[in-house]
C-alpha positions in Angstrom: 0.0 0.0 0.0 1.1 3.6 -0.8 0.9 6.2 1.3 1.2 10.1 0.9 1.9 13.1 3.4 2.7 16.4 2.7 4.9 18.1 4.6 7.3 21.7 5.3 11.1 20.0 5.4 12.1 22.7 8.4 15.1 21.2 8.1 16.3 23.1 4.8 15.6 26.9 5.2 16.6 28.4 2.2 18.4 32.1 2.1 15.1 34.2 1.9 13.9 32.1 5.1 11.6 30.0 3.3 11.4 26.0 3.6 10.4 23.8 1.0 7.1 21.9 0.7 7.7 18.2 0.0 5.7 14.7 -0.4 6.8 11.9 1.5 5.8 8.8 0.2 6.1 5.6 1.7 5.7 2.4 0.2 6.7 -1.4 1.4 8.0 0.7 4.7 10.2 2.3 2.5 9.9 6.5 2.3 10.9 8.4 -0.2 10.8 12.6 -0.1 10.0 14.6 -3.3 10.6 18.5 -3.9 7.8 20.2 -5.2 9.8 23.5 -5.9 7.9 25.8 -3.5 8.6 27.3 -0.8 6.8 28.9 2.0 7.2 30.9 5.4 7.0 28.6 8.6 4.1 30.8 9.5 1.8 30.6 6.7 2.5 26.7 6.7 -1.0 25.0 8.4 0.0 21.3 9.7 -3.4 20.5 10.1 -4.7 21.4 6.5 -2.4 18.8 4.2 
């Protein structure tokens, strides 16, 4: 079974203070983490929403 999250990787901040938005995806217990090429501020990120 696959399964999807998407989440804000805090653990890349980029120059302008922004951190990327990525999809983890996890398959056979195996999870794999994707750019999507956007980046947000931390505080316009909602945990709960995605």
């Amino acid at each position: 079974m696959i399964t999807y999250k998407v989440v804000l990787d805090e653990r890349r901040a980029k120059a302008d203070g922004k951190y990327p938005i990525m999809f983890r995806i996890t398959f056979n217990r195996n999870t794999s983490n994707y750019s999507t090429g956007i980046a947000v501020n931390k505080e316009h990120w909602n945990a709960h929403a995605s």
